[in-house]
PDB file with SEQRES, HELIX, SHEET and CRYST1 records, atoms N, CA, C and O in Angstrom:
SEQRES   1 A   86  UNK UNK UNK UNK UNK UNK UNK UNK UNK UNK UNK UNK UNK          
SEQRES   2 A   86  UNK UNK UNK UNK UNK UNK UNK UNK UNK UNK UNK UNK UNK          
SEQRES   3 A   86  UNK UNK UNK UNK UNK UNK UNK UNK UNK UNK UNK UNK UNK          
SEQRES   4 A   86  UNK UNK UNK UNK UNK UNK UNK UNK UNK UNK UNK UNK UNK          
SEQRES   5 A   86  UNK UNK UNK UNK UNK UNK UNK UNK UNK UNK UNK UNK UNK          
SEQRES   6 A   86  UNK UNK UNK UNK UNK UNK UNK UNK UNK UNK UNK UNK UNK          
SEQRES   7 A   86  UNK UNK UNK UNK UNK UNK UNK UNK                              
HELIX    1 AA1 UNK A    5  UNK A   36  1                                  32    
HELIX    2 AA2 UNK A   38  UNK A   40  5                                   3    
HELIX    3 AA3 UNK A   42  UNK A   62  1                                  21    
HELIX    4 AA4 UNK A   69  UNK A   85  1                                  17    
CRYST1    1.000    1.000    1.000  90.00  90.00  90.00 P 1           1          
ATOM      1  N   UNK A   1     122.298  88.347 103.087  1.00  0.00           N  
ATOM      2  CA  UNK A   1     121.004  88.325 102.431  1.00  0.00           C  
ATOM      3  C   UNK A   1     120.261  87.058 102.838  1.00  0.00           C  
ATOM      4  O   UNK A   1     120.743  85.935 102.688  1.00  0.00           O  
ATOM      5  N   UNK A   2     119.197  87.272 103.303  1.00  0.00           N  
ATOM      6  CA  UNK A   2     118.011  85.989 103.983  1.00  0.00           C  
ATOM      7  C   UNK A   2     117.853  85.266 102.449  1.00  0.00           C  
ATOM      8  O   UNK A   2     117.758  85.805 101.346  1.00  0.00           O  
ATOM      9  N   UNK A   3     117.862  84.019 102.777  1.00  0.00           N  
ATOM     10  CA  UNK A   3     117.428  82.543 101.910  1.00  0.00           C  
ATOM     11  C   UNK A   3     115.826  82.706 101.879  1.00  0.00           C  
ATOM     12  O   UNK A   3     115.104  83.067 100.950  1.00  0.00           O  
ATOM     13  N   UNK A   4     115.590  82.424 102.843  1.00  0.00           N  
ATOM     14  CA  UNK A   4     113.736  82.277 103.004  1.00  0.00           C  
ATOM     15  C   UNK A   4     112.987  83.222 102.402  1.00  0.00           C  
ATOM     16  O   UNK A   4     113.261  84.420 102.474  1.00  0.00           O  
ATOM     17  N   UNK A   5     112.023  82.766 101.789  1.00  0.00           N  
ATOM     18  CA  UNK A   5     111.187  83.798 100.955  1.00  0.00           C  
ATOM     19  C   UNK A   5     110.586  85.050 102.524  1.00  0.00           C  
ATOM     20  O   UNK A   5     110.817  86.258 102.477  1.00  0.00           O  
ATOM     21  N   UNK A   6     109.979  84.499 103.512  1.00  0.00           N  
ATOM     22  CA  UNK A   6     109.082  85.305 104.215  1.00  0.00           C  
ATOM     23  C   UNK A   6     110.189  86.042 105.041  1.00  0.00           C  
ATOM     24  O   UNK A   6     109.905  86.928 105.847  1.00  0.00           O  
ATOM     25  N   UNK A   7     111.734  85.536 104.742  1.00  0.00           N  
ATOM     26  CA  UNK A   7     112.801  86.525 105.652  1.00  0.00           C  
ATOM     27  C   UNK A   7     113.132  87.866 104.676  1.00  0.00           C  
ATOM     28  O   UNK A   7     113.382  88.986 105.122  1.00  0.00           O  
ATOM     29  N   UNK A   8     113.058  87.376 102.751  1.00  0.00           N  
ATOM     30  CA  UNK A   8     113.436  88.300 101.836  1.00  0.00           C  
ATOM     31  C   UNK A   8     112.262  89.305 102.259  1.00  0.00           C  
ATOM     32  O   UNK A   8     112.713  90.439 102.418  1.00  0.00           O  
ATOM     33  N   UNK A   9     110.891  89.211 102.485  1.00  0.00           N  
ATOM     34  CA  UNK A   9     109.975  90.162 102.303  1.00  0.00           C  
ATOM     35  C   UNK A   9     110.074  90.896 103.552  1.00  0.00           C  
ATOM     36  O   UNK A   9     110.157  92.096 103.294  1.00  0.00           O  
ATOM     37  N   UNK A  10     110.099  90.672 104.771  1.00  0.00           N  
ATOM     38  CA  UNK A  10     110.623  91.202 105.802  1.00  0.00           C  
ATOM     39  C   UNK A  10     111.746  92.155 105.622  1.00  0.00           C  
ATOM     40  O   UNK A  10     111.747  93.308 106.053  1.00  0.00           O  
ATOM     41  N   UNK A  11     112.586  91.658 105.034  1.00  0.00           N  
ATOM     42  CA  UNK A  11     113.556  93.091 104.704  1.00  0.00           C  
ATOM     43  C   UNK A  11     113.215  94.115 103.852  1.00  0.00           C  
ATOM     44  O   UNK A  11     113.794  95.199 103.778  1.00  0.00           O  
ATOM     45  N   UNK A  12     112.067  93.678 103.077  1.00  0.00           N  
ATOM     46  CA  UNK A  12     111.785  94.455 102.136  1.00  0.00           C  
ATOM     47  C   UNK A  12     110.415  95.424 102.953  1.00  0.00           C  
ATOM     48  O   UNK A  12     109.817  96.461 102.664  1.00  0.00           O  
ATOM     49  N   UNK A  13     110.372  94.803 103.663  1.00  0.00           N  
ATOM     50  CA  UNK A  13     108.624  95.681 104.374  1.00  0.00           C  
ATOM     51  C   UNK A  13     109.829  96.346 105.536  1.00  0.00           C  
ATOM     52  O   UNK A  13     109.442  97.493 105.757  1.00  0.00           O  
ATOM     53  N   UNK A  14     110.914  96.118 106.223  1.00  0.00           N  
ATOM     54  CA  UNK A  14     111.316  96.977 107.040  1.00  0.00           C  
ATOM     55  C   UNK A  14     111.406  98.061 106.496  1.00  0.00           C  
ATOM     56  O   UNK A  14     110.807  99.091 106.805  1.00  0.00           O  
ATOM     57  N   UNK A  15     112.419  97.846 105.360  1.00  0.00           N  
ATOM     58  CA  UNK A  15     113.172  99.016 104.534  1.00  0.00           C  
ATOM     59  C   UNK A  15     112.027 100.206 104.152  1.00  0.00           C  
ATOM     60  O   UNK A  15     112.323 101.397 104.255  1.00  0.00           O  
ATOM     61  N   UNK A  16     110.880  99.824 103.765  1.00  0.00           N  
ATOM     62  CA  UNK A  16     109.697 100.484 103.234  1.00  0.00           C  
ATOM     63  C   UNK A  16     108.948 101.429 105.004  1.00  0.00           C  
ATOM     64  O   UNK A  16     108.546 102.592 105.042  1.00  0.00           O  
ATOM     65  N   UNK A  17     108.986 100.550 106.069  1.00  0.00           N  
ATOM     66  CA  UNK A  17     108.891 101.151 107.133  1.00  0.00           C  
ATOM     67  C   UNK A  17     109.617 101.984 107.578  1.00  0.00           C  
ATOM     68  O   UNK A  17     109.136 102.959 108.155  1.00  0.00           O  
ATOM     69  N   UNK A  18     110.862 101.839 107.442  1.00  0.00           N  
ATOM     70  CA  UNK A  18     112.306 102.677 107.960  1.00  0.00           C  
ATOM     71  C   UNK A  18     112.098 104.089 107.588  1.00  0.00           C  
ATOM     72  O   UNK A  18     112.183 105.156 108.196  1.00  0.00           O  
ATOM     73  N   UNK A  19     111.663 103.581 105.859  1.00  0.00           N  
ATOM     74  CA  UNK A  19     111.738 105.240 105.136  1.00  0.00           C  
ATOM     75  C   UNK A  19     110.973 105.920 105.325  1.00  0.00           C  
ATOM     76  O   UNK A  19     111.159 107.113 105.081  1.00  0.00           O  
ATOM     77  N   UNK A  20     109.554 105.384 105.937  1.00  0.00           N  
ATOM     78  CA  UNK A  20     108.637 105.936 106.093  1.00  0.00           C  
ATOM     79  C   UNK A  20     108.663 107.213 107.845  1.00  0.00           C  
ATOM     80  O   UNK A  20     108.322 108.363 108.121  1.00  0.00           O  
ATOM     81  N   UNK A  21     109.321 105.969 108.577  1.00  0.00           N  
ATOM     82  CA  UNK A  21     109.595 106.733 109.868  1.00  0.00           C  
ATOM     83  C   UNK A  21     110.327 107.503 109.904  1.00  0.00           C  
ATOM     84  O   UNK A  21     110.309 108.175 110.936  1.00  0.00           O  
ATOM     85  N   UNK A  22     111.482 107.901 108.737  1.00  0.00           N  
ATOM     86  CA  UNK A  22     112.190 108.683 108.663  1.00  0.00           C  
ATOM     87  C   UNK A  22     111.952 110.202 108.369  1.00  0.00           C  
ATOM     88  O   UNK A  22     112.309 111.241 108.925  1.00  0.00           O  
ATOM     89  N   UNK A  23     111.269 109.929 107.366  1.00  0.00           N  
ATOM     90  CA  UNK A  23     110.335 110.879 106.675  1.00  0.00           C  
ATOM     91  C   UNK A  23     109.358 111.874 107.551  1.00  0.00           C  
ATOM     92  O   UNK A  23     109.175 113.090 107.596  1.00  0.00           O  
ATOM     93  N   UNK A  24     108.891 110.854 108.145  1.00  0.00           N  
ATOM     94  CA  UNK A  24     107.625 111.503 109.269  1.00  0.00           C  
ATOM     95  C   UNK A  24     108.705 112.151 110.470  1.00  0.00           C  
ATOM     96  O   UNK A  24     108.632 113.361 110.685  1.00  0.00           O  
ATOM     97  N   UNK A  25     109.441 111.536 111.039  1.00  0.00           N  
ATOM     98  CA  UNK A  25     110.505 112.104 111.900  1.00  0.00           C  
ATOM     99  C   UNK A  25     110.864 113.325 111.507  1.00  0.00           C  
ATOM    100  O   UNK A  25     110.935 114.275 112.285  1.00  0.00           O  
ATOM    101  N   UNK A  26     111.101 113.385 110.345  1.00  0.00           N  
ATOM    102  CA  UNK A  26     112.339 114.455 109.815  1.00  0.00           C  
ATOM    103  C   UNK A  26     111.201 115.695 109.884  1.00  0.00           C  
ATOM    104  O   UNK A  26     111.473 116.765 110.429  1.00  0.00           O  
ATOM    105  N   UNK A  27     109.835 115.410 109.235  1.00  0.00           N  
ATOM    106  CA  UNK A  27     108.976 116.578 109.276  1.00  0.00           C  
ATOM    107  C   UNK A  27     108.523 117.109 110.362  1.00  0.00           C  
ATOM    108  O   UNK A  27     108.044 118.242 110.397  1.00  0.00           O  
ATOM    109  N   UNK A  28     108.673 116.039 111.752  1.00  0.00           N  
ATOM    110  CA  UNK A  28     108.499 116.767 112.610  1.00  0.00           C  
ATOM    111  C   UNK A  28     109.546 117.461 113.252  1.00  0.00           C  
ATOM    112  O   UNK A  28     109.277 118.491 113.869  1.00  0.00           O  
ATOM    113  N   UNK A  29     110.573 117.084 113.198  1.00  0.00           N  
ATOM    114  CA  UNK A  29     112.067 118.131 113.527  1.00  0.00           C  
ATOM    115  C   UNK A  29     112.093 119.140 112.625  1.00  0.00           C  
ATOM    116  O   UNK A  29     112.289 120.224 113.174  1.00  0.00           O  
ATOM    117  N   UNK A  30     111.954 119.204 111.304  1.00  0.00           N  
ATOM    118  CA  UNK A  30     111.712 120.706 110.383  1.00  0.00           C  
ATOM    119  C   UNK A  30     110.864 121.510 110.968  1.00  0.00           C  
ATOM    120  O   UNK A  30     110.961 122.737 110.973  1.00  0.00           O  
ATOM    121  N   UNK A  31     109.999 120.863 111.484  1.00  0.00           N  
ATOM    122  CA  UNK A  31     108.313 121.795 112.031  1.00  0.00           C  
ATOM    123  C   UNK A  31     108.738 122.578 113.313  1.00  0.00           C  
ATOM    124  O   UNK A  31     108.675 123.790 113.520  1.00  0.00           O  
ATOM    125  N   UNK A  32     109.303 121.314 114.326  1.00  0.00           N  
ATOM    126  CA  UNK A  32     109.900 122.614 115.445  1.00  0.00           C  
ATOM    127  C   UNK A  32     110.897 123.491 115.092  1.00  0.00           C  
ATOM    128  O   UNK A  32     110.862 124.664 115.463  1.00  0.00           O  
ATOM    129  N   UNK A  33     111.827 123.021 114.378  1.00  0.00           N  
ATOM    130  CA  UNK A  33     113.044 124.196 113.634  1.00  0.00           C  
ATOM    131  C   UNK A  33     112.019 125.346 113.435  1.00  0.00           C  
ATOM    132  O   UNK A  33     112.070 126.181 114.338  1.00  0.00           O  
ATOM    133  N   UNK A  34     111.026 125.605 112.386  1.00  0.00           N  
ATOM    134  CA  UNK A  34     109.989 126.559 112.197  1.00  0.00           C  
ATOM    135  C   UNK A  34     109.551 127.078 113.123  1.00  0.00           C  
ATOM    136  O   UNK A  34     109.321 128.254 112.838  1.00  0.00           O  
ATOM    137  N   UNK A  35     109.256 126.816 114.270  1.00  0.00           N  
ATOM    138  CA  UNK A  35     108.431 127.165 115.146  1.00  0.00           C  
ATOM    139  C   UNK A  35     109.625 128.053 116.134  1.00  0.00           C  
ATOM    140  O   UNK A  35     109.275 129.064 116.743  1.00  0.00           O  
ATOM    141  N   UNK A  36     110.923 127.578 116.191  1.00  0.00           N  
ATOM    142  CA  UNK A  36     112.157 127.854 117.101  1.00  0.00           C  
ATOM    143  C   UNK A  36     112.393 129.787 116.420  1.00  0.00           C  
ATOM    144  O   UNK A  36     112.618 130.829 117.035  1.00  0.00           O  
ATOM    145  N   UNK A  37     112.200 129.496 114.920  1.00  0.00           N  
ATOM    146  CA  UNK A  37     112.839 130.714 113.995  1.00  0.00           C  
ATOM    147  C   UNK A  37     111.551 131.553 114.006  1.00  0.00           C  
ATOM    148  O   UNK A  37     111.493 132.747 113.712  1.00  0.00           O  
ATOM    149  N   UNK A  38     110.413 130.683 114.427  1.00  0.00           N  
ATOM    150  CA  UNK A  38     109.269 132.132 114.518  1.00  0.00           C  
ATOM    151  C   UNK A  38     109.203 133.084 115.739  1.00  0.00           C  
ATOM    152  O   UNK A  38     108.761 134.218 115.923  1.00  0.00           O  
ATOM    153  N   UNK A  39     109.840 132.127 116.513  1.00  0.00           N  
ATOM    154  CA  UNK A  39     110.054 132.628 118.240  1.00  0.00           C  
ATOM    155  C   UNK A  39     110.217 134.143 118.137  1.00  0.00           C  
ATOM    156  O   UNK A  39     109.672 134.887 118.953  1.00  0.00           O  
ATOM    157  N   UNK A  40     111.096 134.676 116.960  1.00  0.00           N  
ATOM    158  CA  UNK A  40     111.538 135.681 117.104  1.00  0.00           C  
ATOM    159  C   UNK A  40     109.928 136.926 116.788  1.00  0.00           C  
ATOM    160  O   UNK A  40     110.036 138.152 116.774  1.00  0.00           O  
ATOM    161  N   UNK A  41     109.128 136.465 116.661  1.00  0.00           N  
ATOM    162  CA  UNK A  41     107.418 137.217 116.574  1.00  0.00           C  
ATOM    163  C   UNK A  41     106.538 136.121 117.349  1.00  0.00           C  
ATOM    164  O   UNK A  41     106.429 134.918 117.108  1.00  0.00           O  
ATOM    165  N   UNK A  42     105.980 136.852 118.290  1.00  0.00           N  
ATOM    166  CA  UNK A  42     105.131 135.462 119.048  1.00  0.00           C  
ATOM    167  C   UNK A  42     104.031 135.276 118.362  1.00  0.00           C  
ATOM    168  O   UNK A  42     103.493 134.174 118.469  1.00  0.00           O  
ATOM    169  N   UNK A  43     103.333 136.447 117.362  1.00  0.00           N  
ATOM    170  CA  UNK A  43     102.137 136.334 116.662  1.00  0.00           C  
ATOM    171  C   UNK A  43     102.213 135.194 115.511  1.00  0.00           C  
ATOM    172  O   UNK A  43     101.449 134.240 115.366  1.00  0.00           O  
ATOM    173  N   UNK A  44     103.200 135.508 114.831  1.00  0.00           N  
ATOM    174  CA  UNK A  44     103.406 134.394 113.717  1.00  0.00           C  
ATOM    175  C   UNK A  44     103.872 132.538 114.434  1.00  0.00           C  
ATOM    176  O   UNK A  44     103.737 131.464 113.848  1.00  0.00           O  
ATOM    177  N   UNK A  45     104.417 132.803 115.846  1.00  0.00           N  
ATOM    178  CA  UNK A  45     104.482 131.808 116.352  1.00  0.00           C  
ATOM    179  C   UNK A  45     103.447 130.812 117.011  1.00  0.00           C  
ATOM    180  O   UNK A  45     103.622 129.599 117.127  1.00  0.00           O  
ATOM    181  N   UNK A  46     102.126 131.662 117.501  1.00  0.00           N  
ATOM    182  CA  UNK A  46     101.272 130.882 117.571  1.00  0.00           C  
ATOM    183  C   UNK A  46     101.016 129.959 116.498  1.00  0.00           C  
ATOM    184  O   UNK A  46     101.162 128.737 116.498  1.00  0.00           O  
ATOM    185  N   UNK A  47     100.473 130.984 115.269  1.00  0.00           N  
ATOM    186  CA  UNK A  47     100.385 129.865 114.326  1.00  0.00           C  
ATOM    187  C   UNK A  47     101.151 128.624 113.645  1.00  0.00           C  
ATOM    188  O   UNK A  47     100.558 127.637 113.208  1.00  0.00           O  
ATOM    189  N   UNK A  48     102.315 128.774 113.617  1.00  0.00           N  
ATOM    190  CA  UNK A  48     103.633 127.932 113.614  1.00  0.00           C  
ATOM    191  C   UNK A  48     103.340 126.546 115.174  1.00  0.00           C  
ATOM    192  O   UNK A  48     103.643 125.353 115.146  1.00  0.00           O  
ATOM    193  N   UNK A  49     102.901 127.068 115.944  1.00  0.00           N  
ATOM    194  CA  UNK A  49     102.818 126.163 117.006  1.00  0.00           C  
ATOM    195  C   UNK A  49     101.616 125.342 116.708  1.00  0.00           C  
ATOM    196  O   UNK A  49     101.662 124.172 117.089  1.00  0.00           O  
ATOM    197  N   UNK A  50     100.428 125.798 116.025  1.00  0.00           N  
ATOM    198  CA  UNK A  50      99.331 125.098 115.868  1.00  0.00           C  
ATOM    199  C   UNK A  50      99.673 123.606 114.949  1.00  0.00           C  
ATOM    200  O   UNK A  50      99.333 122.446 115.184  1.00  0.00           O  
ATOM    201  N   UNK A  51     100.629 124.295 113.630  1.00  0.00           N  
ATOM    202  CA  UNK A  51     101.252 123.316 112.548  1.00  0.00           C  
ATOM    203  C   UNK A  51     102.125 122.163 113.264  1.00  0.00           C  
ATOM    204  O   UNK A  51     102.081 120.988 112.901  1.00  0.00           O  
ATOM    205  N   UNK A  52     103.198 122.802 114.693  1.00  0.00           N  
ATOM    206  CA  UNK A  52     104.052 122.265 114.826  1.00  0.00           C  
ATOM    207  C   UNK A  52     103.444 120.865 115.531  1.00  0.00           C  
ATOM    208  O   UNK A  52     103.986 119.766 115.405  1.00  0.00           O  
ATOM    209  N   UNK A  53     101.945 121.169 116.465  1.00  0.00           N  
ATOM    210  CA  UNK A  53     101.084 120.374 117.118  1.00  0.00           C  
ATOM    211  C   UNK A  53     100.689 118.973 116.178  1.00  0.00           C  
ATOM    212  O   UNK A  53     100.807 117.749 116.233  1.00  0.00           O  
ATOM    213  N   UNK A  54     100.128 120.062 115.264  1.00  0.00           N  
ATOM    214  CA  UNK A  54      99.609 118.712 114.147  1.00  0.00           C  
ATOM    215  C   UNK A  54     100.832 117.482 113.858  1.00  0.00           C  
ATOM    216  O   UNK A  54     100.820 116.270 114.073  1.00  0.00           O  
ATOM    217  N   UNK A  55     101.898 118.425 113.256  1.00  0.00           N  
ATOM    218  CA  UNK A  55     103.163 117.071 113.131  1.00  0.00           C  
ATOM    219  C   UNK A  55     103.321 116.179 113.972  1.00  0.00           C  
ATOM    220  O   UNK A  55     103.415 114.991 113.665  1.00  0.00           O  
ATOM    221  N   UNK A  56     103.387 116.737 115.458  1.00  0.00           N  
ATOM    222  CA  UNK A  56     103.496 116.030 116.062  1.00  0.00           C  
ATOM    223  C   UNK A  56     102.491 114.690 116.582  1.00  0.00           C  
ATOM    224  O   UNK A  56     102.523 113.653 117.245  1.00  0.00           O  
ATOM    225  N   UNK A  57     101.701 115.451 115.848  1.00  0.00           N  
ATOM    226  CA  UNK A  57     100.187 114.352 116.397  1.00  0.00           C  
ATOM    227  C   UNK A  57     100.291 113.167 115.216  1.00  0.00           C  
ATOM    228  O   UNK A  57      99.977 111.979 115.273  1.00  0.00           O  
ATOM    229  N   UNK A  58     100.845 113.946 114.146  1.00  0.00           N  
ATOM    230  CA  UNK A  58     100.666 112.700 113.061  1.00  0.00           C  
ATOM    231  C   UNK A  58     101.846 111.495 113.154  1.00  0.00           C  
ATOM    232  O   UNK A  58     101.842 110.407 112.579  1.00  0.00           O  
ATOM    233  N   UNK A  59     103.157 112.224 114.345  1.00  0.00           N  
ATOM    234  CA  UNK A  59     103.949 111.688 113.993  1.00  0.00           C  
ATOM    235  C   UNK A  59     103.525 110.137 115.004  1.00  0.00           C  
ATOM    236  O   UNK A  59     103.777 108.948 114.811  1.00  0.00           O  
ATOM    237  N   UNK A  60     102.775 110.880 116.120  1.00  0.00           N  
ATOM    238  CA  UNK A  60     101.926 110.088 116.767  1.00  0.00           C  
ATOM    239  C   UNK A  60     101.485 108.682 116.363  1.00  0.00           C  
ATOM    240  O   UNK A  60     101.910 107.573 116.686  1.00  0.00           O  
ATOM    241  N   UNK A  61     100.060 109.252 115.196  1.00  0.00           N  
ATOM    242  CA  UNK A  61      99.438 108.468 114.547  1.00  0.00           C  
ATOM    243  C   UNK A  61      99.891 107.358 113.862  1.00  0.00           C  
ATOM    244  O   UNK A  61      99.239 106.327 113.691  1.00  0.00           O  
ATOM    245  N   UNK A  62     101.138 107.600 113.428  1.00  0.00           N  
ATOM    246  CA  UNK A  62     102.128 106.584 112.234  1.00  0.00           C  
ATOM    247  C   UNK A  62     102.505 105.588 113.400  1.00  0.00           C  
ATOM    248  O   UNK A  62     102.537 104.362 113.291  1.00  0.00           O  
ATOM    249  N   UNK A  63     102.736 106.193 114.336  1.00  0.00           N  
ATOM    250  CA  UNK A  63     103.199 105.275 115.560  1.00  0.00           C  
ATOM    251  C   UNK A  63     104.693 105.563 115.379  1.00  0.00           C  
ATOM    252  O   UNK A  63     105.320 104.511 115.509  1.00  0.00           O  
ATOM    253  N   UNK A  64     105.358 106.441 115.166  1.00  0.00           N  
ATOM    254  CA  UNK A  64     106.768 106.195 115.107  1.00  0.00           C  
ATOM    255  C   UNK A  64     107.268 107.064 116.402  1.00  0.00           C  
ATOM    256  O   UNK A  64     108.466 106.884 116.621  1.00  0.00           O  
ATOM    257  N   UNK A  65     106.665 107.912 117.258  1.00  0.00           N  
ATOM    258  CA  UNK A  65     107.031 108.277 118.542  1.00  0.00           C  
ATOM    259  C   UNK A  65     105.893 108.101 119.446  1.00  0.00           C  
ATOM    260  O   UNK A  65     104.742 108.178 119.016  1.00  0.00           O  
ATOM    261  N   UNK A  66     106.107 107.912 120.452  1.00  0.00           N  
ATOM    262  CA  UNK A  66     105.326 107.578 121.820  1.00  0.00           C  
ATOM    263  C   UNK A  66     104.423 108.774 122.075  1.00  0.00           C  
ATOM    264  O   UNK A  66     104.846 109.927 122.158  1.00  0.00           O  
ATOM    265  N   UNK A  67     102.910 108.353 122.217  1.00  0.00           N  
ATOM    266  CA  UNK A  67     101.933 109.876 122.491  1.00  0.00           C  
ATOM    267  C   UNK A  67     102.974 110.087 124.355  1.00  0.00           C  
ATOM    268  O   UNK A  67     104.049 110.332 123.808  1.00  0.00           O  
ATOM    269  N   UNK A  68     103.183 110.123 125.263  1.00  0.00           N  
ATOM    270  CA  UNK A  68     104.089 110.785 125.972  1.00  0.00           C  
ATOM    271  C   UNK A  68     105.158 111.635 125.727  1.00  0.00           C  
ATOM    272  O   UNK A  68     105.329 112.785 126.129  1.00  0.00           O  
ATOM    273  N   UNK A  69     105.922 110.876 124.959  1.00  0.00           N  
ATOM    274  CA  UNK A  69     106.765 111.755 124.427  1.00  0.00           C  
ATOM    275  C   UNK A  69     106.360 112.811 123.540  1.00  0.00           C  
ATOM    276  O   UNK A  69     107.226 113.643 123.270  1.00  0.00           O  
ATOM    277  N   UNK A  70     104.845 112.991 122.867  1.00  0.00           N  
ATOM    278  CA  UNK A  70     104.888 113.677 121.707  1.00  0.00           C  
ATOM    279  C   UNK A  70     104.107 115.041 122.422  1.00  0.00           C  
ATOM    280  O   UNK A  70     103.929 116.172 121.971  1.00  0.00           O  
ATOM    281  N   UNK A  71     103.598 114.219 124.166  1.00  0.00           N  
ATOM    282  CA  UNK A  71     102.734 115.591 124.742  1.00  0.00           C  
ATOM    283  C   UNK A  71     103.857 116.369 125.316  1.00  0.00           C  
ATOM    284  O   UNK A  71     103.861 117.585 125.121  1.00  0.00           O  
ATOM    285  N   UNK A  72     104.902 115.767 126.066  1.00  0.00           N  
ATOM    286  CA  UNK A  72     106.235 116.208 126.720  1.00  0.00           C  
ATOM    287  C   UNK A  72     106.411 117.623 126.041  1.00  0.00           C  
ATOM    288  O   UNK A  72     106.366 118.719 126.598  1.00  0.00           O  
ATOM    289  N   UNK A  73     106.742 117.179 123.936  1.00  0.00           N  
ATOM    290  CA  UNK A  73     107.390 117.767 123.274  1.00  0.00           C  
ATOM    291  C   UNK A  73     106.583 119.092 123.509  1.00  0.00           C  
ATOM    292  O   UNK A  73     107.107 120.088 124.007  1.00  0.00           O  
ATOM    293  N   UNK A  74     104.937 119.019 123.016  1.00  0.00           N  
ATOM    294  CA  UNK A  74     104.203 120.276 122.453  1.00  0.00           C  
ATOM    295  C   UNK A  74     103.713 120.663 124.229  1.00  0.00           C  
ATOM    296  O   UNK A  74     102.725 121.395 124.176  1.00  0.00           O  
ATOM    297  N   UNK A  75     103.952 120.498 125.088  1.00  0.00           N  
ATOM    298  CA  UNK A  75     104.366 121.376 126.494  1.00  0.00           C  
ATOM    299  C   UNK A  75     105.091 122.118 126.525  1.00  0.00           C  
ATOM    300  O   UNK A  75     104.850 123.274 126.872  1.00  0.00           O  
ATOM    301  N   UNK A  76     106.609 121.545 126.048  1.00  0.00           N  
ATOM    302  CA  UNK A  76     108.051 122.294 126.313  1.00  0.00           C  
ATOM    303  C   UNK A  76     107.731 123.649 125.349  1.00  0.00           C  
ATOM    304  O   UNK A  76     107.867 124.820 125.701  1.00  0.00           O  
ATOM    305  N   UNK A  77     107.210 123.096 123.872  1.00  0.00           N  
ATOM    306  CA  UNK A  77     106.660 124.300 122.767  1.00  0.00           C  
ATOM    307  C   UNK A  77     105.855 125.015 123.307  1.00  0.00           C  
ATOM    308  O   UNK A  77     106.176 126.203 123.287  1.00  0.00           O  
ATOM    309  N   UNK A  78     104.585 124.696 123.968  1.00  0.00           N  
ATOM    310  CA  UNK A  78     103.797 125.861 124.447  1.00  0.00           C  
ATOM    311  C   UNK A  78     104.448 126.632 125.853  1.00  0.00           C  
ATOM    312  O   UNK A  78     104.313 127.854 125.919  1.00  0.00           O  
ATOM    313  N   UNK A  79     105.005 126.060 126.738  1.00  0.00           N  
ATOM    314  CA  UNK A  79     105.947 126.583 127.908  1.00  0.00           C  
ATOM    315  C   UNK A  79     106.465 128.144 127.022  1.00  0.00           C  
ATOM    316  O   UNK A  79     106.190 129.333 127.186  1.00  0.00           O  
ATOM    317  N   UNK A  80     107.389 127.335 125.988  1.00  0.00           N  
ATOM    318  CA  UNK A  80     108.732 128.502 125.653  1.00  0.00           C  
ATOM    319  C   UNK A  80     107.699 129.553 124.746  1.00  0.00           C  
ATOM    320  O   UNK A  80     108.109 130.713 124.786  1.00  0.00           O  
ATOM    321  N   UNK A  81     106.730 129.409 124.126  1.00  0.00           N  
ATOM    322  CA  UNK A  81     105.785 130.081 123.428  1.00  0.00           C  
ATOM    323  C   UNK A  81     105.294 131.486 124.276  1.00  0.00           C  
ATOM    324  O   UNK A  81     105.342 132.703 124.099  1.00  0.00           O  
ATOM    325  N   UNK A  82     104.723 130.402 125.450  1.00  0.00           N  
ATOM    326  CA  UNK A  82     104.198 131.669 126.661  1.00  0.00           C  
ATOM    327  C   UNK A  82     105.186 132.448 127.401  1.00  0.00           C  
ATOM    328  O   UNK A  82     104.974 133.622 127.704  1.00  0.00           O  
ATOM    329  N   UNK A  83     106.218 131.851 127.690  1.00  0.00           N  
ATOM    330  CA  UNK A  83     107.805 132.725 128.173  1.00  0.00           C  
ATOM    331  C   UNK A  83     107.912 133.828 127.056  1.00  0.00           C  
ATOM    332  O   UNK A  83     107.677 135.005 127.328  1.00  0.00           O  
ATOM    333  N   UNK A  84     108.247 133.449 125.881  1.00  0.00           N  
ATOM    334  CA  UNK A  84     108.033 134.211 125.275  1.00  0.00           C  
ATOM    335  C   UNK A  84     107.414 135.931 124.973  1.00  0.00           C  
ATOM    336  O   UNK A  84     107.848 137.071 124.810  1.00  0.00           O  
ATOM    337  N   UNK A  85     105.942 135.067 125.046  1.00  0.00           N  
ATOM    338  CA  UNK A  85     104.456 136.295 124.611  1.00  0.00           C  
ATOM    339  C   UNK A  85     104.780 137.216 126.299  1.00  0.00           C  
ATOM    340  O   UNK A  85     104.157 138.277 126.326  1.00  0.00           O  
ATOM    341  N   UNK A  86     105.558 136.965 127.506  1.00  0.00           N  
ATOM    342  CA  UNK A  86     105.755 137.715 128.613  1.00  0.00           C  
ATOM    343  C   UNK A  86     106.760 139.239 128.502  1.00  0.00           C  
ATOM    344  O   UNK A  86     106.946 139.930 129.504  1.00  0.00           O  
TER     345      UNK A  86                                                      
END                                                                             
């Protein structure tokens, strides 16, 4: 446990960050799970892909994944989307 007052608050603003990135993480891995189980109807999957976009954009916004990595992701989603609708 940190002595210094500005080392105690630092642990206390990580911990509050941590949970936060966790959170946002986790909703965007639930969102593609959703989008994986709609696969099985491509109609209901578009829309599932539109939601799955947004997560990913927000997960963006929070800054807790890299916009590269987050276009990579909703490529690979629209790729397997259109394989799919074939």
């Amino acid at each position: 446990m940190p002595n210094i007052k500005s080392a105690k608050k630092r642990v206390k603003v990580s911990l509050k960050k941590n949970l936060r990135n966790r959170m946002v993480k986790s909703a965007m891995r639930t969102s593609v799970k959703k989008f994986e189980a709609a696969m099985a109807d491509p109609t209901t999957a578009g829309v599932q892909l539109s939601a799955t976009t947004s997560a990913i954009d927000k997960a963006v916004a929070k800054g807790v994944i890299h916009k590269n990595a987050a276009n990579r992701k909703k490529a690979r989603l629209a790729k397997q989307l259109a394989k799919a609708a074939l």
